[in-house]
C-alpha positions as CSV (number, residue, x, y, z in Angstrom):
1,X,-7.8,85.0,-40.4
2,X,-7.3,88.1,-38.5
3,X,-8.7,91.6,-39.6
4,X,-5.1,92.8,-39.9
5,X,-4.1,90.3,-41.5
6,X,-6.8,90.7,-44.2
7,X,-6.3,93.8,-44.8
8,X,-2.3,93.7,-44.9
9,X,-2.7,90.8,-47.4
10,X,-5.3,92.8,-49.1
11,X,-3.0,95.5,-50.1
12,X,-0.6,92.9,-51.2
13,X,-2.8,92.6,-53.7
14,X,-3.1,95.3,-54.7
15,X,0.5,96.4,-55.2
16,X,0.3,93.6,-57.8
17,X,-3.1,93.8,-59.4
18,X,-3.9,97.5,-59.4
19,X,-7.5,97.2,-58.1
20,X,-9.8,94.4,-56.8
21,X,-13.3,93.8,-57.0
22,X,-15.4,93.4,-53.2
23,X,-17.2,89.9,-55.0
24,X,-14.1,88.7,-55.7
25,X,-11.9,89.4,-52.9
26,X,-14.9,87.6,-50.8
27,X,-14.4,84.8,-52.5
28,X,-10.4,84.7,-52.3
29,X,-10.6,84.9,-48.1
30,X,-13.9,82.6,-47.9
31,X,-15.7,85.5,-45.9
32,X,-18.9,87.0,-45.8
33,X,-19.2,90.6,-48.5
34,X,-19.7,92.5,-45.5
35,X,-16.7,91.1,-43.8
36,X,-14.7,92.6,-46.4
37,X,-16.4,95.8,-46.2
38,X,-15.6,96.1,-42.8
39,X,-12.0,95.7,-43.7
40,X,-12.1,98.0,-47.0
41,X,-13.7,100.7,-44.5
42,X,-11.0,101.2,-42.1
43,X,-8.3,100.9,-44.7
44,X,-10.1,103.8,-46.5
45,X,-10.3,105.8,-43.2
46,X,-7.3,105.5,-43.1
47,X,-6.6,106.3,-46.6
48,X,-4.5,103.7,-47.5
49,X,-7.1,102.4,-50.6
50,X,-9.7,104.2,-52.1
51,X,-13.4,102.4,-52.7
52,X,-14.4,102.4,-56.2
53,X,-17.8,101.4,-57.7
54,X,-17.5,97.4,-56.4
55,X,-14.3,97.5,-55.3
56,X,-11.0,99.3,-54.3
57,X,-7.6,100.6,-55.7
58,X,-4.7,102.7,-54.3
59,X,-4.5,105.7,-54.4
60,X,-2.6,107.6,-56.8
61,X,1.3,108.1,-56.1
62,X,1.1,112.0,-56.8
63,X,-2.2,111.8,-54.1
64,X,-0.2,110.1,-51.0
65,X,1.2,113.2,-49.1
66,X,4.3,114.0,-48.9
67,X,4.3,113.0,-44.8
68,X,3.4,109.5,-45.6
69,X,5.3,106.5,-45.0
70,X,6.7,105.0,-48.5
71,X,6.4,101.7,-47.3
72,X,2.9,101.1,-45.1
73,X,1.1,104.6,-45.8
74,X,0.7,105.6,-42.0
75,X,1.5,109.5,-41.4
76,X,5.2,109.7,-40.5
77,X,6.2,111.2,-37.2
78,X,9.3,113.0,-38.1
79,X,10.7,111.5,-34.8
80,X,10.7,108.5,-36.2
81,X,11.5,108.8,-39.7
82,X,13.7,107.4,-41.8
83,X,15.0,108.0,-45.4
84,X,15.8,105.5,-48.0
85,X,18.3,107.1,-50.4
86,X,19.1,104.9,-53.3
87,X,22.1,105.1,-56.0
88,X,20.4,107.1,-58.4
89,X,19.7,110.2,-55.1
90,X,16.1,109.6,-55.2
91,X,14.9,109.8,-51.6
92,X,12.4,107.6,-50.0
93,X,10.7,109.0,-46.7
94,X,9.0,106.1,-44.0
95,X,7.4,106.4,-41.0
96,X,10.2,103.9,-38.6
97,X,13.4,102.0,-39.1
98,X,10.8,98.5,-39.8
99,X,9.2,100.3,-42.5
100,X,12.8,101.2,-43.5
101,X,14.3,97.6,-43.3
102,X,11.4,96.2,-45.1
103,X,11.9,98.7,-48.2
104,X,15.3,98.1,-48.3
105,X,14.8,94.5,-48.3
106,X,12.9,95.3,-51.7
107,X,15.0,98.1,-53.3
108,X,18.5,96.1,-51.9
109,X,20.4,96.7,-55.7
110,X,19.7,100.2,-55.8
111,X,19.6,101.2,-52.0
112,X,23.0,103.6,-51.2
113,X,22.4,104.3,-47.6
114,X,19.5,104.4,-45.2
115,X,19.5,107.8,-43.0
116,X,18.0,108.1,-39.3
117,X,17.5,109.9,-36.1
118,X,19.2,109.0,-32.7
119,X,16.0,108.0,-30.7
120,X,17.1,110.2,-27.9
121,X,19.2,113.3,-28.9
122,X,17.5,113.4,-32.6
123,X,20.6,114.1,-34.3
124,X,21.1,112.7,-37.8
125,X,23.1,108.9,-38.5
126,X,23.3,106.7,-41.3
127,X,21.9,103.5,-40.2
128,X,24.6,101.2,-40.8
129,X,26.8,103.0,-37.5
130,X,23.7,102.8,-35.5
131,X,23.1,100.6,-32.9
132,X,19.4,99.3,-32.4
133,X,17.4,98.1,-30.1
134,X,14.8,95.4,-30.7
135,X,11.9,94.3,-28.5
136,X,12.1,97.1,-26.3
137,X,9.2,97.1,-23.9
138,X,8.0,100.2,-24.8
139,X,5.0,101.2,-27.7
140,X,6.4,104.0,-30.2
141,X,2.8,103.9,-31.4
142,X,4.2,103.0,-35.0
143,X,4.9,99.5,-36.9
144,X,5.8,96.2,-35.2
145,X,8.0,94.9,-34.2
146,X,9.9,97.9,-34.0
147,X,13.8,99.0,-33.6
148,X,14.9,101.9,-31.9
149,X,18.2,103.8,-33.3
150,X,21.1,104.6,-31.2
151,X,24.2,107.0,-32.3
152,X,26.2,105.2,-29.6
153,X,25.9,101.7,-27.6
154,X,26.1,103.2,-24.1
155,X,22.7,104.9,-24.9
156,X,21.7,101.6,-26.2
157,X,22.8,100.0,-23.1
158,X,21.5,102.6,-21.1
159,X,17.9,102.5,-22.5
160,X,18.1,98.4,-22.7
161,X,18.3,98.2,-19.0
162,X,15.0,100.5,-18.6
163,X,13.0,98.7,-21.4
164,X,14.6,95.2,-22.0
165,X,15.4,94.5,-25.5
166,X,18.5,93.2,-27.8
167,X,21.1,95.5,-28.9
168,X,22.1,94.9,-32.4
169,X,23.6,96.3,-36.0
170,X,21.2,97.2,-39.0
171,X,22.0,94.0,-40.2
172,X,20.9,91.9,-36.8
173,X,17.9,94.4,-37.2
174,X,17.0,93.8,-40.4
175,X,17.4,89.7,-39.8
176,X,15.0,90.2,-36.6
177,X,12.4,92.4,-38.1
178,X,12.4,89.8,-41.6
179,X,12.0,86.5,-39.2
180,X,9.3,87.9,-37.1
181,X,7.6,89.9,-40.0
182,X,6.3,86.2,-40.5
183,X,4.6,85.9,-36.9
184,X,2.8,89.2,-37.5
185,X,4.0,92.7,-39.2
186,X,1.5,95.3,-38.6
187,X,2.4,96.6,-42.0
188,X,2.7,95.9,-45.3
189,X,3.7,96.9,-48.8
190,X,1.9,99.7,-50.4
């Protein structure tokens, strides 16, 4: 198994067990102690966990910042970002639309609307009358596979015939993102 793949399973984990010893998380991937402290270390650099006395935990909600993605923990260009606002007005900030998709995949029920930028002109959309573009052959230096938001199709257009790509809804995003999230995500939940 991949290093990234290790580590994004890792804090799969623990989301769902609060904290993890390094003895035992050895034994879960079959790898060496120090293979796991090679993968604790750059997750702690990048503080998405924090190392406690033989083992790790995340962080504390109140000690992510506030320009944090809600979803994968990477710092949130505010090009980029994206808010989740959910029925009850509380309001989610990630760092991309994947991150986006992939919360709203898991907050679905209470989700009201999902708000983004126009990749180009930076003006403010919800994301269900964008228009995205997916596998663009271009690196946003954020999460993969990443979609890029449109307020209208001829800038979609426009930008798909420099950089390649399908045009789709949020919905045809969303379906994309979920399928290949399977052949490789380069995040995962916090």
């Amino acid at each position: 198994m991949l290093p990234i793949h290790r580590q994004q399973t890792l804090l799969e984990w623990l989301k769902e067990e609060g904290a993890l010893k390094i003895s035992d998380i050895s034994e879960r991937f079959g790898v060496s102690e120090m293979t796991v402290y090679r993968d604790v270390n750059q997750l702690a650099d990048a503080n998405r966990i924090i190392r406690t006395p033989g083992g790790i935990t995340l962080p504390p909600a109140s000690e992510r910042s506030a320009n944090q993605c809600g979803y994968c923990l990477r710092p949130i260009q505010h090009s980029y970002s994206v808010q989740l606002i959910t029925v009850s007005q509380t309001v989610e900030q990630m760092c991309c639309i994947h991150c986006a998709i992939l919360r709203y995949e898991d907050k679905k029920e209470e989700a009201s609307h999902v708000i983004c930028k126009d990749f180009l002109l930076q003006t403010t959309l919800t994301a269900a009358s964008a228009y995205f573009l997916v596998h663009a052959d271009i690196d946003l230096h954020c999460c993969r596979p990443q979609a890029i938001p449109f307020s209208t199709l001829d800038y979609a257009e426009r930008f798909q015939k420099g950089f390649g790509g399908v045009i789709c809804t949020f919905d045809e995003a969303a379906d994309i993102i979920l399928h290949d999230r399977q052949k490789g995500c380069t995040c995962s939940k916090t």
